[in-house]
N, C-alpha and C positions, 0 to 999 in steps of 0.2 A: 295546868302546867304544860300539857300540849300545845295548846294554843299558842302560848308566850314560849316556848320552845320557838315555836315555826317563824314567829314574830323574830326572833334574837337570830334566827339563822339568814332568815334575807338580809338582819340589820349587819351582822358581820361580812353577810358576802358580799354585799350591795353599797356601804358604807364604808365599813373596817376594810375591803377588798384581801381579806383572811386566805390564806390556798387552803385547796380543798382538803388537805389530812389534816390543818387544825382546825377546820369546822366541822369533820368528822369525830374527830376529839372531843371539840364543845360537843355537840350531840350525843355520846358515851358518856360523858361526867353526868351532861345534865341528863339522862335518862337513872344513872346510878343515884344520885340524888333525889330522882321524883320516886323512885323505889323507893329510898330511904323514907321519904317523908309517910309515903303510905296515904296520901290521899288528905294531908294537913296543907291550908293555903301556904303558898308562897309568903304573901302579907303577913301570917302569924310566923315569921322564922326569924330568927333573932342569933345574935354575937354568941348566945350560950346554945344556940339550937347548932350554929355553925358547929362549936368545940363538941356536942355529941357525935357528931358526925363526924367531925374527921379523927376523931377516937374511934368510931364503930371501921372504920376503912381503915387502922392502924390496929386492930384486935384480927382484922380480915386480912393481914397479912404484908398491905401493900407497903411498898419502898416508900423512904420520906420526899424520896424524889418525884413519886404517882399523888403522894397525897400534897404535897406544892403544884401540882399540875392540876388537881382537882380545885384546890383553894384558887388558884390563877382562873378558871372557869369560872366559879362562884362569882368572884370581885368583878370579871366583866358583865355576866351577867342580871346582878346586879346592880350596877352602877347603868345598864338597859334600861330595866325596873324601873329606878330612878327619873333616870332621862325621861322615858314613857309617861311618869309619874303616877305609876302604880304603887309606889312604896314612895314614901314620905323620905325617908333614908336607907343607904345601902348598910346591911349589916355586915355585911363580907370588907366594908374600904376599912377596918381596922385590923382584918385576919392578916396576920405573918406567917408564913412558913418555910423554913428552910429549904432549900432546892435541892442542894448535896448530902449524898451520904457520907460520912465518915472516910469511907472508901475511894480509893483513887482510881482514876479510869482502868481499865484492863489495857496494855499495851503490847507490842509484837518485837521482840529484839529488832535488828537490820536483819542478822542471818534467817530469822522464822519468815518475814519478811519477804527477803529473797527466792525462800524455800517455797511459801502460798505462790508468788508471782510465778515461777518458772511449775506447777503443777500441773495448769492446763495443758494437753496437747496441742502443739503449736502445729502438727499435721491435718488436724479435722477441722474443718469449718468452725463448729461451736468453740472448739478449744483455741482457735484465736479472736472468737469473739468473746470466750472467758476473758483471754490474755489483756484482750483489750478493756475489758471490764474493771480487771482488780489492778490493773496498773492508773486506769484516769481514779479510780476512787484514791489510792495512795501517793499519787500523783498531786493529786487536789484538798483531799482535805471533804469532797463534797459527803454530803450526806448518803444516802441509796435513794432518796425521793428525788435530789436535786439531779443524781443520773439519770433516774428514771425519766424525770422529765427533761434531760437534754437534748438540743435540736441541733440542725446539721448547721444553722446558721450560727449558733453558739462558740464551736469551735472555729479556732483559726491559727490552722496547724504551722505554718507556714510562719506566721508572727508569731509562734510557739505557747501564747494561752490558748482560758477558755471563759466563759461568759457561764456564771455560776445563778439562779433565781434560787434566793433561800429563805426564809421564811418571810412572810408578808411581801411578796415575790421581791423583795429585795436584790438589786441586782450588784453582784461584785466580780473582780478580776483577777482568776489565778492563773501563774505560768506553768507550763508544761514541759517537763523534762522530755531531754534525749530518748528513752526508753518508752517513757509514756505517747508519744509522738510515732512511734518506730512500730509501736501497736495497733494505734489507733491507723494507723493508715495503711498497714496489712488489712484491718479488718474491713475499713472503706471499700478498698479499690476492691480487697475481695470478697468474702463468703459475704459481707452487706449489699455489695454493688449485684451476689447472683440471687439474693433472697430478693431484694426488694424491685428486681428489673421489670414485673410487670406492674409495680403498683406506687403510688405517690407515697411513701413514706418519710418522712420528716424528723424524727427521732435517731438518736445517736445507740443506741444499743437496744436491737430489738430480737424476736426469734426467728426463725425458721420459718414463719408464715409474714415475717412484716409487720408483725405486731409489739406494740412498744412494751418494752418488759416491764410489769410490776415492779414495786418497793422491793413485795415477799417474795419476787420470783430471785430478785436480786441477793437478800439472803441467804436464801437458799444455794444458790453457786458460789457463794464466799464461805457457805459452811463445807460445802460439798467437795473442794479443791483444799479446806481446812485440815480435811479428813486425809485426803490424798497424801499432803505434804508430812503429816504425822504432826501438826501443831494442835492444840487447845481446838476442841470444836465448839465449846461456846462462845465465840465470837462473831461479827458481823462486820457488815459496811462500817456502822461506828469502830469497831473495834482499831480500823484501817486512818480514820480519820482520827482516831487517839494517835494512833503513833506515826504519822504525819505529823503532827502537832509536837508531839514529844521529841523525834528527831529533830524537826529543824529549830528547838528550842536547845539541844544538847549540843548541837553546832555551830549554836550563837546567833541565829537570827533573833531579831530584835523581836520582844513581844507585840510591842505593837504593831507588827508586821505579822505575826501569828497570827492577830485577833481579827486585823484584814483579810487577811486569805481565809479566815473560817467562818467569817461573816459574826461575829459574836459582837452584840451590842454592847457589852460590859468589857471592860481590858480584865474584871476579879473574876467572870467565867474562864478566861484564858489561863489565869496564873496559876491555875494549877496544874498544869503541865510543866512545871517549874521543880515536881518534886524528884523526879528523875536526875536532878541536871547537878544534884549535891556534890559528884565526881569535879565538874566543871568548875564549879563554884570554888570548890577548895583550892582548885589549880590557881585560878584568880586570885586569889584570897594569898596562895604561899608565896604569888611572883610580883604583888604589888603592893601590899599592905607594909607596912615599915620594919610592923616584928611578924614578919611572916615565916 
């Protein structure tokens, strides 16, 4: 299973051209799997070997949303196998699994909103590179990996977007508001322009030493300004990119302009930020319909 592990990881990086957190991904499914199996070939696992398993990872607690993510592992993996032609057939190209939970994203009023953005100190260095932080995430919709990985050539402040790499570095284009621009370019010209003046830095939000901030380090100041503001501290970067989604859907922008800006392959992962918008909806509904 190691082997064919290290095999599936050049074929996704080298072939699939996968970014590096979901090939870190594939590498934690398929290690939780070779655990599971216990030392049983790959070649003896089967469509009823699959459903033990993703029953023993649903007695273990995980969301149906970790175990669709593990199944999505599986199928590529497999279908590797295949390709390779170590397995005659993939057992995994028949597994289904739900992706969503029952549950609808966690979202942020406008006012809680306003309240995280304006938390940092806009006096210290960090706290306007907080500022600058939690406004391009709410701003854009991007993930925490896709800030993390943004570069100075990305923005373009000036034309008021920014150039977004999202998964399978897929590249797309979101605008930048007023406020989000008004941040980002305090943090530029300052505490980034005095951090990084001895050294070639390329990255849009980095630390104190010029180093490009982590995913985690990025959560970590969205829960930490969380705290400050007195909003829900279990949230995150997602959490920010929920209700980006969900305001400009309550506003009326058009879904398919949603699912643009959010990079989502599916317009049916979009439309659930549609559930919010029942207020709007009814408006529509009393000022157009016949017997309204």
């Amino acid at each position: 299973m190691a082997a064919l592990t290290e095999r599936f990881q050049r074929y996704i990086r080298h072939e699939r051209t996968l970014a590096d957190n979901t090939r870190a991904a594939y590498r934690r499914d398929l290690a939780t799997f070779a655990d599971w199996l216990g030392g049983r070939p790959v070649t003896a696992v089967t469509v009823g070997t699959l459903g033990d398993y993703f029953s023993a990872l649903s007695r273990r607690g995980l969301a149906r949303a970790s175990i669709a993510r593990h199944a999505a592992t599986l199928r590529t993996f497999f279908a590797f196998l295949q390709l390779e032609g170590v397995v005659a057939e993939s057992p995994a190209a028949a597994v289904v699994a739900s992706r969503r939970d029952d549950a609808i994203p966690t979202t942020l009023s406008a006012g809680q909103v306003d309240r995280l953005l304006a938390a940092p100190d806009s006096r210290s260095p960090r706290g306007q590179r907080d500022r600058a932080l939690l406004e391009l995430l709410y701003a854009t919709g991007c993930r925490a990996s896709e800030v993390s990985g943004m570069r100075l050539a990305d923005l373009h402040l000036a034309e008021r977007y920014c150039t977004c790499h999202g998964k399978g570095n897929k590249q797309r284009v979101v605008p930048l508001g007023r406020r989000a621009i008004e941040a980002l370019g305090a943090w530029l010209d300052g505490p980034r322009a005095q951090w990084t003046a001895t050294m070639a830095a390329d990255w849009v939000v980095v630390s104190a030493r010029g180093n490009r901030l982590s995913r985690m380090r990025i959560w970590e100041i969205v829960r930490q300004h969380a705290t400050a503001a007195g909003i829900p501290t279990d949230i995150g970067p997602h959490t920010l990119r929920h209700s980006f989604a969900t305001h400009l859907v309550a506003g009326g922008v058009d879904l398919r302009h949603v699912q643009e800006m959010l990079g989502h392959s599916s317009i049916a992962t979009t439309q659930r930020y549609t559930h919010v918008d029942s207020g709007r909806l009814r408006r529509v509904h009393g000022r157009f319909h016949p017997r309204g």
